[in-house]
C-alpha positions as CSV (number, residue, x, y, z in Angstrom):
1,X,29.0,46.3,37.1
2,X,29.4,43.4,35.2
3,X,30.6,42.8,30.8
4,X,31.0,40.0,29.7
5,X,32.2,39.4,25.9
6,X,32.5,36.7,23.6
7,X,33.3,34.3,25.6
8,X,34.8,30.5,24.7
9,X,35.1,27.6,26.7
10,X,36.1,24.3,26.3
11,X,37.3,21.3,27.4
12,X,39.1,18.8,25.2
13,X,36.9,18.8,22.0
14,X,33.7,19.8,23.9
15,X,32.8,22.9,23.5
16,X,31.1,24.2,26.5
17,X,30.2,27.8,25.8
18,X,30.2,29.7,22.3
19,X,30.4,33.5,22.2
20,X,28.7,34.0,25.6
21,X,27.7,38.5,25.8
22,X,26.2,39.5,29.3
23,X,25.6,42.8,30.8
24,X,24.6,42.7,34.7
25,X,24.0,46.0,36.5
26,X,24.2,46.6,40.3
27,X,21.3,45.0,42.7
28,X,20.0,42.8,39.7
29,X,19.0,39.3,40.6
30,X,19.2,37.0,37.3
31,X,18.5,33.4,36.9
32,X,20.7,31.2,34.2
33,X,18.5,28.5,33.1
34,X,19.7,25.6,30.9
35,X,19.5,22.1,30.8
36,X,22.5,20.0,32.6
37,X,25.6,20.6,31.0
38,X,24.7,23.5,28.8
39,X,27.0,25.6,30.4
40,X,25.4,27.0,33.5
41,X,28.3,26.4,35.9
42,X,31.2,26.7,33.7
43,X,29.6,30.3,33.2
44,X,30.1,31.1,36.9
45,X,32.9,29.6,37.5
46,X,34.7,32.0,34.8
47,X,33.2,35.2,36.6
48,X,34.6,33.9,39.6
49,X,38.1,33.7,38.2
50,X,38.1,29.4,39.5
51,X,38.7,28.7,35.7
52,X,39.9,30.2,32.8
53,X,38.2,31.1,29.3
54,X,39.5,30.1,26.1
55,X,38.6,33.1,24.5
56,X,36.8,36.6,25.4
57,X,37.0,39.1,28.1
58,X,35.6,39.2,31.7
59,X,34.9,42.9,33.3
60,X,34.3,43.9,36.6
61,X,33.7,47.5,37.2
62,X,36.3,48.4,34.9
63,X,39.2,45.6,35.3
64,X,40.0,42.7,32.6
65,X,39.6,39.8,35.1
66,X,41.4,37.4,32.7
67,X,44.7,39.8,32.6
68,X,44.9,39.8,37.1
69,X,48.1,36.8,38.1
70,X,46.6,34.5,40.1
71,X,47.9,36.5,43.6
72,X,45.6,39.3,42.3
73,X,42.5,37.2,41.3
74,X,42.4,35.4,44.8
75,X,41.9,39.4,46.2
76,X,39.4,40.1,43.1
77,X,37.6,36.9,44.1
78,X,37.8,37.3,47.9
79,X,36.7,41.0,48.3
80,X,34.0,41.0,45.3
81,X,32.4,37.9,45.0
82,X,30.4,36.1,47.3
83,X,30.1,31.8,46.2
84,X,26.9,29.9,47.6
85,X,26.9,26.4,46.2
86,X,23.9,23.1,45.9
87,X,26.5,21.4,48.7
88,X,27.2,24.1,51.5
89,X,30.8,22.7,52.2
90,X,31.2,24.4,55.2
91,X,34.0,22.2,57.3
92,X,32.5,19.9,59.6
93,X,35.3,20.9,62.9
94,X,34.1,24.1,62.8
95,X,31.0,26.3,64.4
96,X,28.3,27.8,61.9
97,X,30.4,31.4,63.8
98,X,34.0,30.0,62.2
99,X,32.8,29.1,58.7
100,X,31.2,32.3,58.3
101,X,34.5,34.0,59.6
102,X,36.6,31.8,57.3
103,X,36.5,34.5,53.9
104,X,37.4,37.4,55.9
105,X,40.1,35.8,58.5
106,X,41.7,35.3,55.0
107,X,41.2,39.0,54.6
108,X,43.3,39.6,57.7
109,X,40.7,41.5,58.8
110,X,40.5,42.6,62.5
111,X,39.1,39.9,64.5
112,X,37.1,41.8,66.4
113,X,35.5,43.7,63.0
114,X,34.8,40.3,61.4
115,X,33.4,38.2,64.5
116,X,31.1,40.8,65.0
117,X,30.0,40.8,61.0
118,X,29.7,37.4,61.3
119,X,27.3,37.6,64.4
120,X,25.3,40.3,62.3
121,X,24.7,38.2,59.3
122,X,24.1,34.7,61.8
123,X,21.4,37.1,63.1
124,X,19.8,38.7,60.0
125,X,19.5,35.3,58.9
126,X,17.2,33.9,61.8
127,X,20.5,31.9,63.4
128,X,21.2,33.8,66.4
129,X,20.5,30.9,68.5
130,X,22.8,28.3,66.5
131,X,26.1,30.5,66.2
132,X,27.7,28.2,68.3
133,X,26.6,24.7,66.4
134,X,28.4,22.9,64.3
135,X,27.2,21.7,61.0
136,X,26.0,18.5,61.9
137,X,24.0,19.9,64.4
138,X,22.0,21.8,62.2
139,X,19.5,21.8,59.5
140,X,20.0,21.3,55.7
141,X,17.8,24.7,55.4
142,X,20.2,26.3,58.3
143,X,23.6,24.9,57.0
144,X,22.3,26.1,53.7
145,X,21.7,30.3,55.8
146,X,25.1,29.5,57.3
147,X,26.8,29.1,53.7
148,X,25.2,32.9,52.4
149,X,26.2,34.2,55.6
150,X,29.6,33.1,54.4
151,X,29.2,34.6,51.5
152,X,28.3,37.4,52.4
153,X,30.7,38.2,55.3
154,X,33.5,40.6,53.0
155,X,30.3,42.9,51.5
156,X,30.8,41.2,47.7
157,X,29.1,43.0,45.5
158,X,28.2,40.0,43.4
159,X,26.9,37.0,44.4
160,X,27.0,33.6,42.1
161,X,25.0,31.2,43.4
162,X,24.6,27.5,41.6
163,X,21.5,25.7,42.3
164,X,21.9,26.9,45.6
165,X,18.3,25.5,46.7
166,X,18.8,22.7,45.2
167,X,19.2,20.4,47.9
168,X,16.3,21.8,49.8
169,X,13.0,21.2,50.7
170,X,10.3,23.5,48.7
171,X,9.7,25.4,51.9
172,X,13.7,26.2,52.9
173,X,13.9,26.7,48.8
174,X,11.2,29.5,49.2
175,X,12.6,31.3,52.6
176,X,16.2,31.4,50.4
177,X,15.1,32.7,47.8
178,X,12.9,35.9,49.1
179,X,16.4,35.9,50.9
180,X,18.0,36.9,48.0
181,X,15.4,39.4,46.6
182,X,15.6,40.7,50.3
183,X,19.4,41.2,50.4
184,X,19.5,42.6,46.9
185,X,16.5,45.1,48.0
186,X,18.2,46.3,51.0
187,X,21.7,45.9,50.2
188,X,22.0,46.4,46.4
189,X,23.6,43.0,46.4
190,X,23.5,41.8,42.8
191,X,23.0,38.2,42.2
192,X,23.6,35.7,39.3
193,X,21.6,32.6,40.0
194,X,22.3,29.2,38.0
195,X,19.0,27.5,38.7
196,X,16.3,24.4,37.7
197,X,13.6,26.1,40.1
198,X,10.9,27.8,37.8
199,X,9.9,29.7,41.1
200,X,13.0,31.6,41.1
201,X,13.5,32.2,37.6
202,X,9.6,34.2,37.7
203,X,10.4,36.3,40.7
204,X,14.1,37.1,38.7
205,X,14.2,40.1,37.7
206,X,15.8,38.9,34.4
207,X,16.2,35.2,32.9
208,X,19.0,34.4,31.0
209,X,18.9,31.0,29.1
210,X,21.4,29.1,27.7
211,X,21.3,26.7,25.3
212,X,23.7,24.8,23.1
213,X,26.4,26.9,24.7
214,X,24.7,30.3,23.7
215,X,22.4,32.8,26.2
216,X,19.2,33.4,24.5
């Protein structure tokens, strides 16, 4: 699904990531492990198409990421990839409902196709009853179901998700990720994971760590 080759990054004289090589294949869930600022981020943000290597090729199912203008990598990134951050930064006006809709409204899709995708994934995720809530009315572990929801809402096939529990208590961090091993078992979602959680990374079904700029 996923090649990624000798990749360079960096940013004035700091070098964040040196010859980077990754292979990820379709329903995979893989945890990047590193220390802060080894390069964990940076990592996803270049497979998401927010940044821009200095050297090396990205490809996704057969397309050079790094050679799409920027019209065509805001369609690679909305229609493939699915973003779940540490902060949830879902927008505080709106209902959990309209922040999940938010991806595929940009879409254009029909609304009634979408609003009902939404109300599927609200459910699936235990938040039928708080559709209709606005963030500050809920809990850090449902704003945190509310923000994968969002994610999930255009059918990406890969999900990057950086330290997405990490603003959660040990029990919301467990129910999200058996979430993730549940969506990639019944959905073949595939999942690249920067994490700090040891947890995670032993129920992975790969690690990748990076150190010094390099995956070891």
């Amino acid at each position: 699904m996923l090649e990624v080759k000798h990749l360079h990054k960096s940013y004035g004289n700091l070098e964040i990531l040196k010859d980077i090589n990754l292979s990820i294949s379709q329903g995979e869930v893989l945890s990047l492990v590193g220390a802060s600022g080894a390069g964990k981020s940076t990592l996803l943000h270049l497979i998401a198409g927010l940044d821009t290597a200095d050297k090396g090729e990205i490809i996704f199912e057969g397309i050079s990421v790094h050679t799409l203008s920027s019209k065509a990598m805001a369609k690679y990134r909305n229609q493939n990839i699915g973003l779940i951050f540490q902060f949830h930064y879902l927008l505080p006006e709106f209902t959990a409902l309209e922040n999940v809709c938010i991806p595929a409204m940009i879409q254009k899709r029909p609304k009634n196709e979408y609003v009902a995708e939404a109300k599927k994934w609200l459910s699936y995720l235990g938040l039928q009853e708080r559709m209709h809530h606005k963030p500050n009315q809920l809990s850090g572990g449902e704003q945190q179901r509310v923000a994968v929801a969002r994610s999930l809402i255009n059918a990406p096939k890969l999900i990057l998700a950086d330290e997405p529990s990490g603003n959660l208590d040990s029990n919301n961090a467990k129910h999200l990720h058996n979430l993730f091993f549940q969506l990639s078992q019944e959905f073949k979602q595939t999942f690249l994971i920067a994490t700090h959680n040891p947890e995670l990374a032993a129920q992975s079904h790969r690690v990748l760590y990076i150190k010094d700029g390099q995956i070891s």
